[in-house]
N, C-alpha and C positions, 0 to 999 in steps of 0.2 A: 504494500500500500504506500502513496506518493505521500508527502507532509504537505501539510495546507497549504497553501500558495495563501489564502486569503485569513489568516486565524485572526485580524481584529475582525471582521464585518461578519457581525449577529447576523444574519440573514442566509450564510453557507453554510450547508454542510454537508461532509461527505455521507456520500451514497453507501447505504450497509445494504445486506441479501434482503431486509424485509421488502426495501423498496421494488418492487418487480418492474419492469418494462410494460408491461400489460396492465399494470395498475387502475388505469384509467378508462379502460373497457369495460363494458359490460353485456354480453352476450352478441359480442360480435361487434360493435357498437364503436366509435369513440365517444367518449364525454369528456370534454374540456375540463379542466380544473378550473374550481372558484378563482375569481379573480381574492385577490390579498392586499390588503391595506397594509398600514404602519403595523398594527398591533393583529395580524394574521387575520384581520374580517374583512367578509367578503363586503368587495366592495360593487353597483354596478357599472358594466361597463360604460364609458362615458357616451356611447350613441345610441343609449334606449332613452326615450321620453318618459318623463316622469307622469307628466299629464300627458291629454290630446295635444294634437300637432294643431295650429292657428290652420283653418281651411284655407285653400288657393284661390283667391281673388280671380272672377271672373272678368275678361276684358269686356268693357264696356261696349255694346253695339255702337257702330257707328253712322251719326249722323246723315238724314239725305246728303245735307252741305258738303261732310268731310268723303263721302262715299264717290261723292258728283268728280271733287277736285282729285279724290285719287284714280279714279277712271281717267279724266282728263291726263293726268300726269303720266298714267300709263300706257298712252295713248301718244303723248310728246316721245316718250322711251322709245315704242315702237319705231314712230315714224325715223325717230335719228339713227335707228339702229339700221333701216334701210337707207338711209341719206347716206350714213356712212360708207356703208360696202359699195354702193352704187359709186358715192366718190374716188373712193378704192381703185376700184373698176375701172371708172373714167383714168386716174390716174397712170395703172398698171397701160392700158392702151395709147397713150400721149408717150412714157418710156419704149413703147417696144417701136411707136411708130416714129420717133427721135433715134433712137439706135439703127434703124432698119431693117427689123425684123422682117423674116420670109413671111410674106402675105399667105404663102402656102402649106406654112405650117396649120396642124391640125386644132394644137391648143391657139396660136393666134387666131386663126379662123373663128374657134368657137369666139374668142372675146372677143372678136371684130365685129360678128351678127347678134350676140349676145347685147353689145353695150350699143352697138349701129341702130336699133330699137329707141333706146332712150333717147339717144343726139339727133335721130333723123328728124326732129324740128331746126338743125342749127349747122344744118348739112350746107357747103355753098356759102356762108353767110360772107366769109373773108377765104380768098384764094389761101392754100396751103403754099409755104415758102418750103422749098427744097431745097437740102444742104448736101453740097458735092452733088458725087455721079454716079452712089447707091441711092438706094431705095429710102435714105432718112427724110424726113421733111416736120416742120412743126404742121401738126394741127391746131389750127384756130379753133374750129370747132367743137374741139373737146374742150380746150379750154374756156370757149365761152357757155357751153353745155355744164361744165364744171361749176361757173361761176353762176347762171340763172338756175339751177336744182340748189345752192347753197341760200340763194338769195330765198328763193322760193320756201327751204325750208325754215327760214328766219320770222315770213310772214307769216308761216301757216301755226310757227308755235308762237307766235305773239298775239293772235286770232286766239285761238284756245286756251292761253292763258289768262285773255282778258274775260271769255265766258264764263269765267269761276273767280276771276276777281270783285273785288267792291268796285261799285266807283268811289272814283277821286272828290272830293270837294269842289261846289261849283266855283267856277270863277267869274268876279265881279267887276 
């Protein structure tokens, strides 16, 4: 048998044969031991409630008003979340057709009829300037397509914003 490593602290002590390993079972079972306080009583453990728990506070219905402004908002979300990509878009086709990407490739192609859809209001507007004596050229018309989808979605969330605003104070 080893000497105590610990012989001041009351609270060790070695292990004799009574102790068994199995001690703490009982018909197959384990059962935790008492918790132990200072003077060896059990104490509980600290995350059982002594009383009931305070019930969960239900979230308050929400108003027509507040209901109305969160549709509207989610409704601004949408739209930029398409204004984005479409920008995107526009953007990705202005770089490929500034580099001089092959017209005939299959993914240009797609983005070319894919986004050709949106811009074909702004087709023509200003001749396209060509740079050298590949295939690069600026489009104008993306960039002005760019710039009237950005404008546009400016009005349309300022329109909807103002449907769920107060008015202002008159002016005198």
């Amino acid at each position: 048998m080893q000497p105590n490593p610990y012989s001041n602290d009351p609270n060790y002590s070695q292990p004799t044969e009574t102790n068994s390993p199995y001690q703490g079972q009982q018909g197959g079972q384990y059962v935790p031991p008492p918790y132990q306080g200072q003077q060896g009583q059990p104490v509980p453990p600290p995350y059982q409630y002594t009383n009931q728990p305070p019930p969960v506070q239900q979230r308050a219905a929400m108003s027509e008003g507040e209901s109305r402004k969160y549709t509207i908002g989610k409704i601004i979300d949408f739209i930029r979340w398409i204004i984005v990509a479409l920008e995107l878009l526009f953007l990705l086709r202005f770089v490929l057709e500034l580099i001089g990407a092959d017209p005939n490739n299959p993914f240009a192609q797609f983005l070319y009829n894919f986004t050709g859809f949106f811009l074909y209001p702004f087709l023509g507007i200003v001749p396209n300037t060509h740079l050298g004596k590949g295939n690069a050229f600026i489009d104008w018309s993306t960039l002005i397509g760019m710039a009237v989808y950005g404008i546009l979605y400016l009005i349309l969330k300022l329109f909807l914003r103002t449907t769920v605003s107060r008015p202002e104070e008159p002016i005198q």
